[in-house]
C-alpha positions as CSV (number, residue, x, y, z in Angstrom):
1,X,-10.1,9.5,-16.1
2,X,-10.5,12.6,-17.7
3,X,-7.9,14.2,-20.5
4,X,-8.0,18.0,-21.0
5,X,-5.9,17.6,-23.9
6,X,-3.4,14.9,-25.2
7,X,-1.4,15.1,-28.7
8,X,-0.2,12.2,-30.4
9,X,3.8,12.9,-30.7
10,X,7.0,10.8,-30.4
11,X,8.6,11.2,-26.9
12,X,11.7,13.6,-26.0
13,X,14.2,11.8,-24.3
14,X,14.1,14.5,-21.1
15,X,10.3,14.1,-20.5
16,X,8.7,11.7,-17.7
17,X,6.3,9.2,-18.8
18,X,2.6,8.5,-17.5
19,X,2.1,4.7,-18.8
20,X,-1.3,2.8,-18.1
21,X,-1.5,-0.8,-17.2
22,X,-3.4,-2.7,-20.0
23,X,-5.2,-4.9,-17.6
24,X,-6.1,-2.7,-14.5
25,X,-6.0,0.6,-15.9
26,X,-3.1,1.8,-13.0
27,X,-0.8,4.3,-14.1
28,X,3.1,4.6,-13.3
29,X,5.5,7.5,-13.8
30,X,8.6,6.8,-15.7
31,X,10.6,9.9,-14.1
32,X,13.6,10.3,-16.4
33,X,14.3,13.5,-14.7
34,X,15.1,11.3,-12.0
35,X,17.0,8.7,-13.9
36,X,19.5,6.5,-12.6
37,X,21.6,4.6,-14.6
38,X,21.1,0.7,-14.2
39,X,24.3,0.0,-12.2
40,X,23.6,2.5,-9.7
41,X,20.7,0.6,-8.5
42,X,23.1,-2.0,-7.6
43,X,25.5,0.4,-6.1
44,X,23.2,2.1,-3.8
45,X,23.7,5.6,-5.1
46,X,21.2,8.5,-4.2
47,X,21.2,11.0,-7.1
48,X,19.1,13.8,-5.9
49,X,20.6,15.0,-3.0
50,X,23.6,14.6,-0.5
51,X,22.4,14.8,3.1
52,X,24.8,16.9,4.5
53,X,24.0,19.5,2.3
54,X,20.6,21.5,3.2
55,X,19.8,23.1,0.0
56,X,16.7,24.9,1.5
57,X,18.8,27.1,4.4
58,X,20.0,28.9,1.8
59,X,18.3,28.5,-1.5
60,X,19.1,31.1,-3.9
61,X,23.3,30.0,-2.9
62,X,22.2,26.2,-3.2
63,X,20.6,27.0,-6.9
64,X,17.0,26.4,-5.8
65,X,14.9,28.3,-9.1
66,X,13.3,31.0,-8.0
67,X,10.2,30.4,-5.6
68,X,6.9,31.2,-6.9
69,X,5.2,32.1,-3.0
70,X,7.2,33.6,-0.4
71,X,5.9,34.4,3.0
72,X,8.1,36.9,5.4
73,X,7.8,38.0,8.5
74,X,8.0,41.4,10.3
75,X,11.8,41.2,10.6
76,X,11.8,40.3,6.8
77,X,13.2,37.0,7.5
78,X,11.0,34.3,5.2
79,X,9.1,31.5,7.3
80,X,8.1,29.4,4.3
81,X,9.2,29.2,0.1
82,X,7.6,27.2,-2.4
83,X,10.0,26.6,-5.2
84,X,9.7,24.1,-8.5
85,X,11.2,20.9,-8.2
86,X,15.1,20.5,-9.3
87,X,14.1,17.2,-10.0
88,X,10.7,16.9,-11.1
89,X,8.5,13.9,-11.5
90,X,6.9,15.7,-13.8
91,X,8.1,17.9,-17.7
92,X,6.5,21.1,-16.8
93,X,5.0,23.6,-18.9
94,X,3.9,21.6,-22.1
95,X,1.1,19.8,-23.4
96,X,0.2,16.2,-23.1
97,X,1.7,14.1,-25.8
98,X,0.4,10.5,-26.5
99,X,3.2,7.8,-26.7
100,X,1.5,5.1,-27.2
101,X,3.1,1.4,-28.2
102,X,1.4,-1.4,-29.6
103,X,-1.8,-1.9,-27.5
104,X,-0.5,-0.3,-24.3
105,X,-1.6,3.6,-23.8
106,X,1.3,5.8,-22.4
107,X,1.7,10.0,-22.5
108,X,4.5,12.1,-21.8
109,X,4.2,12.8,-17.9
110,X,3.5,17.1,-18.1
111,X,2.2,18.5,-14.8
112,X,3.9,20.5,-12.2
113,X,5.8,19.6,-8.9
114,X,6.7,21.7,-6.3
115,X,8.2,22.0,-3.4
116,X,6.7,24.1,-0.2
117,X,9.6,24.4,2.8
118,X,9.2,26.2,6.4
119,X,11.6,28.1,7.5
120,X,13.6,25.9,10.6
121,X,15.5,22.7,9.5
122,X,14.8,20.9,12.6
123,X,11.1,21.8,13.6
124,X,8.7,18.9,11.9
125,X,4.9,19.9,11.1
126,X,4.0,18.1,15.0
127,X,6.4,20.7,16.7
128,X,4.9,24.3,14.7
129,X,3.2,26.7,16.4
130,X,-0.6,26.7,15.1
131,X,0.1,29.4,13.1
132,X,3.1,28.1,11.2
133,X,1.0,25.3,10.3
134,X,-1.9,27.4,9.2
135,X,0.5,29.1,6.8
136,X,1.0,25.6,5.3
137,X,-2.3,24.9,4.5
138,X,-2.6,28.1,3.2
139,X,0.3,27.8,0.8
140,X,-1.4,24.5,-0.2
141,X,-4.4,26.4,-1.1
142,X,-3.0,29.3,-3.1
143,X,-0.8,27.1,-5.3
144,X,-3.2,24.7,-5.5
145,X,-5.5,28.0,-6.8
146,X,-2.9,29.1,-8.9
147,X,-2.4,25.4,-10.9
148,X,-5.5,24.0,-11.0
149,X,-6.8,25.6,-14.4
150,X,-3.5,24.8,-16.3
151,X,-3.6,23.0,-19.2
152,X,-3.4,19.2,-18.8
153,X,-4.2,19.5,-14.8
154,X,-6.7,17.2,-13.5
155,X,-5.7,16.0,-10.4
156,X,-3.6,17.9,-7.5
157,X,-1.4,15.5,-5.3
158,X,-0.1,17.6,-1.8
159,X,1.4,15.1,0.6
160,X,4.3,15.3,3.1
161,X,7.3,12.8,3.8
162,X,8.4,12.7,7.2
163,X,11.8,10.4,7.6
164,X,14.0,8.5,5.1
165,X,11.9,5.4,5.1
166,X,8.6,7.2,4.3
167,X,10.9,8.9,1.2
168,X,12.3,12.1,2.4
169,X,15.5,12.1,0.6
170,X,16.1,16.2,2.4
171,X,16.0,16.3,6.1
172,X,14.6,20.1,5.9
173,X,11.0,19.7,6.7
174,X,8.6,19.8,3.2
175,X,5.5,19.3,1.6
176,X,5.2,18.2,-1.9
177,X,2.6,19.1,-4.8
178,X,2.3,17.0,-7.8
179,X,-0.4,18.5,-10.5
180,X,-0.9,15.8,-13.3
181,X,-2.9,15.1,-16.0
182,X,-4.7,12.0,-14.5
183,X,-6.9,11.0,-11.7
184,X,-5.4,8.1,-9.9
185,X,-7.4,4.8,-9.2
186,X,-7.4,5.6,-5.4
187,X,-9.3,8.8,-5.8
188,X,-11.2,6.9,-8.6
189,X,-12.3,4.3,-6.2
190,X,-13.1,6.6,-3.2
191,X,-15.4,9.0,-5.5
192,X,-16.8,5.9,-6.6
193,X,-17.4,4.9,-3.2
194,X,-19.1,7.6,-1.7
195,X,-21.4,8.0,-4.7
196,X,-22.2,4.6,-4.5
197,X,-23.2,4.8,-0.7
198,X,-25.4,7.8,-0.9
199,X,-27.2,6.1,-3.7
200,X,-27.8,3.1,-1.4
201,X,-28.5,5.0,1.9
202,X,-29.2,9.1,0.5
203,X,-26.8,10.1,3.1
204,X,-23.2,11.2,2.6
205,X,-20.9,8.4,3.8
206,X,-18.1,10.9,5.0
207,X,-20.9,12.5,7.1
208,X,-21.7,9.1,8.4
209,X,-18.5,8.8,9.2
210,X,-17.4,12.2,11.1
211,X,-21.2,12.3,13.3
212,X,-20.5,8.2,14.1
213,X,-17.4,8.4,15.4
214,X,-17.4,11.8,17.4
215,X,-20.3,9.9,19.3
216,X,-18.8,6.7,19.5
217,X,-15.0,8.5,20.9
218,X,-13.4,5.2,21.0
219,X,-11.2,6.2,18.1
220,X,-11.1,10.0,18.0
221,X,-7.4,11.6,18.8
222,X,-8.9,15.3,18.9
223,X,-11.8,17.1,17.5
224,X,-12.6,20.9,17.6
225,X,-15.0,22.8,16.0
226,X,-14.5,22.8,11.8
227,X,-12.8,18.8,12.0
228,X,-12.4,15.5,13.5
229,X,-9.2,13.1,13.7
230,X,-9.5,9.5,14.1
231,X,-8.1,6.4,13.5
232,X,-10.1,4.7,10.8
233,X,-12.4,1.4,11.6
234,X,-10.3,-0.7,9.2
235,X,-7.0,0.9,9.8
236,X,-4.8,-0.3,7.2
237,X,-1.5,0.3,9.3
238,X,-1.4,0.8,13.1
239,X,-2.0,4.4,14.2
240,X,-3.2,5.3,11.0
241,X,-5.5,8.7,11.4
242,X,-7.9,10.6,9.2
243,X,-8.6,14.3,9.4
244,X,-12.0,14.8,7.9
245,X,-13.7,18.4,8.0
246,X,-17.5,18.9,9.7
247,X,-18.9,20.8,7.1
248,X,-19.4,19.1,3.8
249,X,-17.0,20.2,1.1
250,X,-15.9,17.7,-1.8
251,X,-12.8,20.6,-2.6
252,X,-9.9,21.1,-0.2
253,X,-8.9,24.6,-2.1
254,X,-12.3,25.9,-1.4
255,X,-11.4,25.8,3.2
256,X,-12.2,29.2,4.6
257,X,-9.5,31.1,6.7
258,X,-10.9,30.0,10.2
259,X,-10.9,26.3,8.7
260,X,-7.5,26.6,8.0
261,X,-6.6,27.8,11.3
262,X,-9.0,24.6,13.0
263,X,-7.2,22.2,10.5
264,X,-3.7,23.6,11.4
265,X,-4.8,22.7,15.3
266,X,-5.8,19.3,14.5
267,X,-3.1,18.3,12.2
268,X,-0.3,19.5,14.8
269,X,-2.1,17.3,17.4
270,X,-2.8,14.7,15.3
271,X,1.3,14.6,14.1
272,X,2.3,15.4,17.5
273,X,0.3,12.2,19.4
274,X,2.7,9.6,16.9
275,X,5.7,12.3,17.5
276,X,5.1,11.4,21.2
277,X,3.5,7.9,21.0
278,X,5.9,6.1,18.9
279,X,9.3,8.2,19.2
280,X,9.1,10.1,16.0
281,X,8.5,7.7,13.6
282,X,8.4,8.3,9.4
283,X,5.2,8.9,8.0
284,X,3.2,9.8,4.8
285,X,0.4,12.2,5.1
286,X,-1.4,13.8,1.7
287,X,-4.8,15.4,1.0
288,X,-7.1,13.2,-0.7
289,X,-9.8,15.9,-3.1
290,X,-12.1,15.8,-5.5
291,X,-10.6,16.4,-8.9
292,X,-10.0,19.7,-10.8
293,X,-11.1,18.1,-13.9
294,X,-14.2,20.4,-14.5
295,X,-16.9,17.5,-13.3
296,X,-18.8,17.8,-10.0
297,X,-18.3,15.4,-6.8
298,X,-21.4,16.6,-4.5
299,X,-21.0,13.3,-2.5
300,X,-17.4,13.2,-1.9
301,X,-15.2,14.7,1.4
302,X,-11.8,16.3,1.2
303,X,-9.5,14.7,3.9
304,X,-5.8,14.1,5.4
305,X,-5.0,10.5,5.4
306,X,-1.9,10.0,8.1
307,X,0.3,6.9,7.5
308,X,3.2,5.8,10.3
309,X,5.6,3.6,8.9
310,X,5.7,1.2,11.8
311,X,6.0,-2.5,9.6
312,X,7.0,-3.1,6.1
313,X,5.1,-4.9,3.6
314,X,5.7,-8.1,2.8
315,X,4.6,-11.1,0.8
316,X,0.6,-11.2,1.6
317,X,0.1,-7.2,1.3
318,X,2.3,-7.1,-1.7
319,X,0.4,-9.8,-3.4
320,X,-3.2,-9.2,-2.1
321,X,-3.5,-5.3,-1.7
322,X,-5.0,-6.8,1.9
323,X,-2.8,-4.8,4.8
324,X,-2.0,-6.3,8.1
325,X,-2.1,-4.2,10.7
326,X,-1.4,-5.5,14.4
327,X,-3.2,-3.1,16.7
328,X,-7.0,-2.4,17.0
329,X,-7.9,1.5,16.0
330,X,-9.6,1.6,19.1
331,X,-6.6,0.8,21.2
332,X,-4.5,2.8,18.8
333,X,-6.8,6.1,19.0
334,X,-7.1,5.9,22.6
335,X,-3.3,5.5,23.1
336,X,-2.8,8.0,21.1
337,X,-5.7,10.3,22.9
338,X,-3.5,9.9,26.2
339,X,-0.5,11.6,24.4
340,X,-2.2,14.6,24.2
341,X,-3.1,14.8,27.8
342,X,0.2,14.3,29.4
Protein backbone atom coordinates (compact mmCIF):
# COMPACT_ATOMS: atom_id res chain seq x y z
CA UNK A 1 0.00 0.00 0.00
CA UNK A 2 1.14 3.29 -0.70
CA UNK A 3 0.15 6.58 1.51
CA UNK A 4 0.59 10.00 -0.26
CA UNK A 5 0.04 11.61 2.97
CA UNK A 6 -1.65 10.65 6.33
CA UNK A 7 -1.74 12.97 9.68
CA UNK A 8 -2.03 11.63 12.95
CA UNK A 9 -5.38 13.44 14.34
CA UNK A 10 -8.44 12.42 16.45
CA UNK A 11 -11.42 11.48 14.27
CA UNK A 12 -14.59 13.89 13.46
CA UNK A 13 -17.66 12.27 14.14
CA UNK A 14 -19.00 13.01 10.26
CA UNK A 15 -15.88 11.29 8.58
CA UNK A 16 -15.86 7.57 7.09
CA UNK A 17 -13.23 5.38 8.38
CA UNK A 18 -10.59 3.18 6.42
CA UNK A 19 -9.60 0.47 9.31
CA UNK A 20 -6.91 -2.39 8.42
CA UNK A 21 -7.23 -5.87 9.60
CA UNK A 22 -4.29 -6.63 12.02
CA UNK A 23 -3.85 -10.11 10.78
CA UNK A 24 -4.42 -9.96 6.86
CA UNK A 25 -3.86 -6.44 6.19
CA UNK A 26 -7.73 -6.16 4.48
CA UNK A 27 -9.23 -2.92 4.84
CA UNK A 28 -13.01 -2.02 5.54
CA UNK A 29 -14.91 1.35 5.26
CA UNK A 30 -16.72 2.45 8.25
CA UNK A 31 -19.23 4.84 6.16
CA UNK A 32 -20.77 7.05 8.82
CA UNK A 33 -22.14 9.15 6.07
CA UNK A 34 -24.18 6.19 5.54
CA UNK A 35 -24.98 5.41 9.09
CA UNK A 36 -27.88 3.60 10.36
CA UNK A 37 -28.76 3.53 13.64
CA UNK A 38 -28.58 -0.07 15.22
CA UNK A 39 -32.40 -0.74 15.43
CA UNK A 40 -32.83 0.00 11.91
CA UNK A 41 -30.89 -2.96 10.87
CA UNK A 42 -33.47 -4.96 12.54
CA UNK A 43 -36.25 -3.03 11.07
CA UNK A 44 -35.28 -3.30 7.59
CA UNK A 45 -35.04 0.43 6.77
CA UNK A 46 -33.19 1.72 3.65
CA UNK A 47 -31.83 5.18 4.42
CA UNK A 48 -30.49 6.44 1.19
CA UNK A 49 -33.17 6.42 -1.07
CA UNK A 50 -37.01 5.80 -1.53
CA UNK A 51 -37.56 3.83 -4.81
CA UNK A 52 -40.37 5.62 -6.02
CA UNK A 53 -38.61 8.59 -6.15
CA UNK A 54 -35.96 9.00 -9.15
CA UNK A 55 -33.75 11.67 -7.97
CA UNK A 56 -31.65 11.60 -11.23
CA UNK A 57 -34.87 12.62 -13.80
CA UNK A 58 -34.70 15.68 -12.44
CA UNK A 59 -31.65 16.49 -10.42
CA UNK A 60 -31.20 20.02 -9.74
CA UNK A 61 -35.37 19.75 -8.22
CA UNK A 62 -34.32 16.35 -6.41
CA UNK A 63 -31.20 18.41 -4.65
CA UNK A 64 -28.55 16.44 -6.52
CA UNK A 65 -25.10 19.06 -5.87
CA UNK A 66 -24.18 20.35 -8.81
CA UNK A 67 -22.53 17.86 -11.45
CA UNK A 68 -18.99 18.32 -12.19
CA UNK A 69 -19.33 16.79 -16.25
CA UNK A 70 -22.24 17.29 -18.29
CA UNK A 71 -22.70 16.02 -21.73
CA UNK A 72 -25.73 17.60 -24.00
CA UNK A 73 -26.88 16.95 -26.99
CA UNK A 74 -27.77 19.03 -30.18
CA UNK A 75 -31.30 19.69 -28.88
CA UNK A 76 -29.55 20.74 -25.56
CA UNK A 77 -31.19 18.01 -23.67
CA UNK A 78 -28.19 16.27 -21.32
CA UNK A 79 -27.56 12.36 -22.15
CA UNK A 80 -25.30 11.78 -19.15
CA UNK A 81 -24.29 13.90 -15.47
CA UNK A 82 -21.81 12.97 -13.09
CA UNK A 83 -22.62 14.43 -9.75
CA UNK A 84 -20.84 13.88 -6.08
CA UNK A 85 -22.35 11.40 -4.03
CA UNK A 86 -25.27 12.61 -1.50
CA UNK A 87 -24.12 9.94 0.52
CA UNK A 88 -20.66 9.33 0.12
CA UNK A 89 -18.54 6.39 1.22
CA UNK A 90 -16.03 8.57 1.36
CA UNK A 91 -15.20 12.59 3.56
CA UNK A 92 -14.15 14.46 0.56
CA UNK A 93 -11.85 17.11 0.19
CA UNK A 94 -9.36 16.67 3.26
CA UNK A 95 -6.33 15.01 4.09
CA UNK A 96 -5.77 11.68 5.44
CA UNK A 97 -5.80 11.57 9.16
CA UNK A 98 -4.45 8.54 11.22
CA UNK A 99 -6.84 7.05 13.85
CA UNK A 100 -5.12 4.67 15.08
CA UNK A 101 -6.12 2.45 18.47
CA UNK A 102 -4.05 0.32 20.36
CA UNK A 103 -2.18 -2.02 17.83
CA UNK A 104 -4.80 -1.83 15.09
CA UNK A 105 -4.01 0.92 12.19
CA UNK A 106 -7.14 2.88 11.02
CA UNK A 107 -7.42 6.60 8.96
CA UNK A 108 -10.23 8.72 8.37
CA UNK A 109 -11.79 7.42 4.96
CA UNK A 110 -10.97 10.97 2.52
CA UNK A 111 -11.30 10.19 -1.27
CA UNK A 112 -14.04 11.08 -3.60
CA UNK A 113 -17.25 9.25 -4.90
CA UNK A 114 -19.23 10.02 -7.58
CA UNK A 115 -21.94 9.27 -9.33
CA UNK A 116 -22.02 9.09 -13.43
CA UNK A 117 -26.03 8.70 -14.72
CA UNK A 118 -27.29 8.35 -18.56
CA UNK A 119 -29.92 10.13 -19.50
CA UNK A 120 -33.16 7.33 -19.85
CA UNK A 121 -34.38 5.65 -16.53
CA UNK A 122 -35.25 2.48 -18.11
CA UNK A 123 -32.41 1.81 -20.73
CA UNK A 124 -29.48 -0.43 -18.87
CA UNK A 125 -25.83 -0.24 -20.29
CA UNK A 126 -26.82 -3.88 -22.55
CA UNK A 127 -29.70 -1.88 -24.34
CA UNK A 128 -27.40 1.69 -25.34
CA UNK A 129 -26.62 2.44 -28.55
CA UNK A 130 -22.64 2.10 -29.14
CA UNK A 131 -22.34 5.50 -28.72
CA UNK A 132 -24.05 6.11 -25.46
CA UNK A 133 -21.88 3.62 -24.12
CA UNK A 134 -18.80 5.14 -25.55
CA UNK A 135 -19.75 8.38 -23.71
CA UNK A 136 -19.59 6.27 -20.56
CA UNK A 137 -16.23 5.14 -20.85
CA UNK A 138 -15.33 8.38 -21.73
CA UNK A 139 -16.75 10.03 -18.58
CA UNK A 140 -14.82 7.34 -16.76
CA UNK A 141 -11.73 8.55 -18.27
CA UNK A 142 -12.08 12.28 -17.83
CA UNK A 143 -13.00 12.05 -14.10
CA UNK A 144 -10.77 9.55 -13.65
CA UNK A 145 -8.11 12.35 -15.27
CA UNK A 146 -9.40 14.92 -13.30
CA UNK A 147 -8.99 12.92 -9.66
CA UNK A 148 -6.22 10.96 -9.94
CA UNK A 149 -3.46 13.56 -8.85
CA UNK A 150 -5.45 14.65 -5.68
CA UNK A 151 -4.05 14.51 -2.59
CA UNK A 152 -4.49 11.20 -0.77
CA UNK A 153 -5.71 9.28 -4.22
CA UNK A 154 -4.11 6.11 -4.86
CA UNK A 155 -6.41 3.92 -6.13
CA UNK A 156 -9.60 4.62 -8.56
CA UNK A 157 -12.62 2.21 -8.07
CA UNK A 158 -15.37 2.63 -11.28
CA UNK A 159 -17.86 -0.21 -11.20
CA UNK A 160 -21.62 -0.44 -12.04
CA UNK A 161 -24.62 -2.12 -9.99
CA UNK A 162 -27.16 -3.51 -12.10
CA UNK A 163 -30.39 -4.78 -9.88
CA UNK A 164 -31.14 -4.53 -6.13
CA UNK A 165 -29.38 -7.76 -5.26
CA UNK A 166 -26.05 -6.75 -6.90
CA UNK A 167 -26.67 -3.19 -4.58
CA UNK A 168 -28.34 -0.73 -6.71
CA UNK A 169 -30.37 0.98 -4.17
CA UNK A 170 -31.70 3.70 -7.43
CA UNK A 171 -33.28 2.04 -10.31
CA UNK A 172 -31.94 4.89 -12.78
CA UNK A 173 -29.12 3.28 -14.48
CA UNK A 174 -25.37 4.35 -12.90
CA UNK A 175 -21.87 3.92 -12.60
CA UNK A 176 -20.02 4.62 -9.48
CA UNK A 177 -16.33 6.00 -8.83
CA UNK A 178 -14.69 5.64 -5.60
CA UNK A 179 -11.04 7.46 -5.41
CA UNK A 180 -9.31 6.31 -2.07
CA UNK A 181 -6.29 6.52 -0.36
CA UNK A 182 -5.41 2.77 -0.57
CA UNK A 183 -4.81 -0.02 -2.98
CA UNK A 184 -7.09 -2.86 -2.17
CA UNK A 185 -5.63 -6.51 -1.68
CA UNK A 186 -7.45 -7.67 -4.88
CA UNK A 187 -5.46 -5.28 -7.05
CA UNK A 188 -2.57 -6.03 -4.65
CA UNK A 189 -2.73 -9.71 -5.47
CA UNK A 190 -3.41 -9.33 -9.29
CA UNK A 191 -0.23 -6.90 -9.76
CA UNK A 192 1.46 -9.37 -7.79
CA UNK A 193 0.37 -11.93 -9.99
CA UNK A 194 1.20 -10.82 -13.27
CA UNK A 195 4.65 -9.64 -12.12
CA UNK A 196 5.28 -12.86 -10.73
CA UNK A 197 4.38 -14.74 -14.04
CA UNK A 198 6.44 -12.75 -16.34
CA UNK A 199 9.33 -13.28 -14.00
CA UNK A 200 8.80 -17.07 -14.36
CA UNK A 201 7.91 -17.23 -18.11
CA UNK A 202 9.17 -13.29 -19.51
CA UNK A 203 5.86 -13.06 -21.09
CA UNK A 204 2.95 -10.92 -20.03
CA UNK A 205 0.32 -13.23 -18.49
CA UNK A 206 -2.69 -10.99 -19.68
CA UNK A 207 -1.17 -11.34 -23.20
CA UNK A 208 -1.13 -15.06 -22.61
CA UNK A 209 -4.38 -14.83 -21.82
CA UNK A 210 -6.15 -12.62 -24.63
CA UNK A 211 -3.80 -14.59 -27.76
CA UNK A 212 -4.86 -18.20 -25.92
CA UNK A 213 -8.19 -17.81 -25.80
CA UNK A 214 -9.06 -15.97 -29.14
CA UNK A 215 -7.38 -19.15 -30.63
CA UNK A 216 -8.88 -21.58 -28.53
CA UNK A 217 -12.89 -19.73 -29.07
CA UNK A 218 -14.35 -22.12 -26.69
CA UNK A 219 -14.98 -19.32 -24.22
CA UNK A 220 -15.01 -16.09 -26.17
CA UNK A 221 -18.64 -14.12 -26.26
CA UNK A 222 -17.23 -11.51 -28.90
CA UNK A 223 -14.06 -10.05 -29.94
CA UNK A 224 -13.29 -7.08 -32.38
CA UNK A 225 -10.37 -5.39 -33.13
CA UNK A 226 -8.86 -3.29 -29.79
CA UNK A 227 -10.57 -6.22 -27.13
CA UNK A 228 -11.65 -9.64 -26.31
CA UNK A 229 -14.61 -10.88 -23.95
CA UNK A 230 -14.55 -14.17 -22.39
CA UNK A 231 -15.54 -16.16 -19.69
CA UNK A 232 -12.60 -16.84 -17.53
CA UNK A 233 -10.95 -20.58 -17.20
CA UNK A 234 -11.75 -20.66 -13.51
CA UNK A 235 -14.88 -18.75 -13.56
CA UNK A 236 -15.63 -17.90 -10.16
CA UNK A 237 -19.57 -17.56 -10.71
CA UNK A 238 -21.42 -18.85 -13.80
CA UNK A 239 -21.31 -16.58 -16.83
CA UNK A 240 -18.73 -14.57 -15.38
CA UNK A 241 -16.85 -12.53 -18.39
CA UNK A 242 -13.69 -10.53 -18.78
CA UNK A 243 -13.17 -7.74 -21.12
CA UNK A 244 -9.40 -7.45 -21.60
CA UNK A 245 -7.83 -4.93 -24.28
CA UNK A 246 -5.30 -6.32 -27.24
CA UNK A 247 -2.88 -3.86 -26.90
CA UNK A 248 -0.91 -3.91 -23.69
CA UNK A 249 -1.69 -0.99 -21.38
CA UNK A 250 -1.43 -1.43 -17.43
CA UNK A 251 -3.76 2.14 -17.22
CA UNK A 252 -7.38 2.23 -18.13
CA UNK A 253 -7.32 6.30 -18.32
CA UNK A 254 -4.60 6.15 -20.77
CA UNK A 255 -7.58 4.19 -23.84
CA UNK A 256 -7.49 6.12 -26.97
CA UNK A 257 -10.78 7.40 -28.58
CA UNK A 258 -11.20 4.47 -31.11
CA UNK A 259 -10.52 2.12 -28.04
CA UNK A 260 -13.24 3.60 -26.38
CA UNK A 261 -15.54 3.27 -29.11
CA UNK A 262 -14.30 -0.89 -29.61
CA UNK A 263 -14.72 -1.20 -25.71
CA UNK A 264 -18.26 0.38 -25.81
CA UNK A 265 -19.10 -2.45 -28.62
CA UNK A 266 -17.88 -5.26 -26.59
CA UNK A 267 -19.22 -4.24 -23.27
CA UNK A 268 -22.90 -3.74 -24.82
CA UNK A 269 -22.58 -7.30 -26.20
CA UNK A 270 -20.99 -8.67 -23.49
CA UNK A 271 -24.08 -7.07 -20.97
CA UNK A 272 -26.47 -7.76 -23.61
CA UNK A 273 -25.73 -11.92 -24.02
CA UNK A 274 -26.71 -12.22 -19.82
CA UNK A 275 -29.59 -9.47 -20.63
CA UNK A 276 -30.76 -12.19 -23.11
CA UNK A 277 -29.32 -15.42 -21.63
CA UNK A 278 -30.48 -15.25 -18.22
CA UNK A 279 -33.63 -12.74 -18.28
CA UNK A 280 -31.87 -9.72 -17.00
CA UNK A 281 -30.28 -10.77 -14.09
CA UNK A 282 -28.29 -8.25 -11.36
CA UNK A 283 -24.79 -7.96 -11.83
CA UNK A 284 -21.50 -6.20 -10.68
CA UNK A 285 -19.10 -5.04 -13.29
CA UNK A 286 -15.90 -2.56 -12.36
CA UNK A 287 -12.56 -1.73 -14.00
CA UNK A 288 -9.71 -3.41 -12.43
CA UNK A 289 -6.23 -0.69 -13.12
CA UNK A 290 -3.08 -0.32 -12.19
CA UNK A 291 -2.79 2.21 -9.39
CA UNK A 292 -2.36 6.06 -9.50
CA UNK A 293 0.03 5.95 -6.76
CA UNK A 294 3.09 7.29 -8.82
CA UNK A 295 4.87 3.54 -9.17
CA UNK A 296 5.00 1.81 -12.47
CA UNK A 297 3.04 -1.61 -13.37
CA UNK A 298 4.72 -2.55 -16.91
CA UNK A 299 3.34 -6.17 -16.48
CA UNK A 300 -0.08 -5.61 -15.47
CA UNK A 301 -3.50 -5.33 -17.90
CA UNK A 302 -6.40 -3.03 -17.34
CA UNK A 303 -9.74 -5.06 -17.62
CA UNK A 304 -13.76 -5.27 -16.99
CA UNK A 305 -14.49 -8.05 -14.73
CA UNK A 306 -18.51 -8.92 -15.25
CA UNK A 307 -20.18 -10.68 -12.30
CA UNK A 308 -24.10 -12.15 -12.63
CA UNK A 309 -25.62 -12.70 -9.44
CA UNK A 310 -27.05 -16.11 -10.28
CA UNK A 311 -26.40 -18.03 -6.57
CA UNK A 312 -25.64 -16.65 -3.18
CA UNK A 313 -22.78 -17.44 -1.16
CA UNK A 314 -23.03 -19.55 1.48
CA UNK A 315 -21.17 -21.48 4.14
CA UNK A 316 -17.98 -22.98 2.08
CA UNK A 317 -17.35 -19.64 -0.10
CA UNK A 318 -17.91 -17.52 3.02
CA UNK A 319 -15.44 -19.51 4.97
CA UNK A 320 -12.85 -20.54 2.28
CA UNK A 321 -12.74 -17.51 -0.22
CA UNK A 322 -13.09 -20.86 -2.67
CA UNK A 323 -16.41 -20.04 -5.04
CA UNK A 324 -18.65 -22.64 -6.37
CA UNK A 325 -19.75 -22.11 -9.52
CA UNK A 326 -22.10 -24.79 -11.33
CA UNK A 327 -21.52 -24.42 -15.05
CA UNK A 328 -18.33 -24.90 -17.07
CA UNK A 329 -16.93 -21.42 -18.82
CA UNK A 330 -16.98 -23.27 -21.86
CA UNK A 331 -20.63 -24.13 -21.85
CA UNK A 332 -21.29 -20.74 -20.39
CA UNK A 333 -19.31 -18.67 -23.14
CA UNK A 334 -20.71 -20.60 -25.82
CA UNK A 335 -24.35 -20.24 -24.49
CA UNK A 336 -23.77 -17.00 -24.21
CA UNK A 337 -22.01 -16.72 -27.98
CA UNK A 338 -25.48 -18.02 -29.34
CA UNK A 339 -27.27 -14.95 -27.73
CA UNK A 340 -25.63 -12.79 -29.93
CA UNK A 341 -26.50 -14.63 -33.05
CA UNK A 342 -30.19 -14.87 -32.69
Amino acid sequence: MSQKEVKKSKSAPYESELRQDIVTGDWVVIATGRAKRPQEFAEGKRVITDDAVDPFENPEESGQEKDVLIYNREDGEWSLRVFPNKYPAFSRGRAARELSEGPYFAMTGVGYHEIVVTRDPKLSLALLDVWQGAEVFDAYQDRYLSLMNKKSVNYIQIFHNHGKEAGASIAHPHSQLMAVPVVSPYIALELKGAEEYFLSHKRKVYSVMTEYESQAKKRVIFENEHFIAFCPFASRVAFEIWVVGKRENPYFERITDDEKFSLAEITQKALYAIYRGLGDPPYNFYIHTSPCDGKDYPHYQWHIEILPHTATWAGFELSTGIEISTIQPEVAGEYLREQLSK
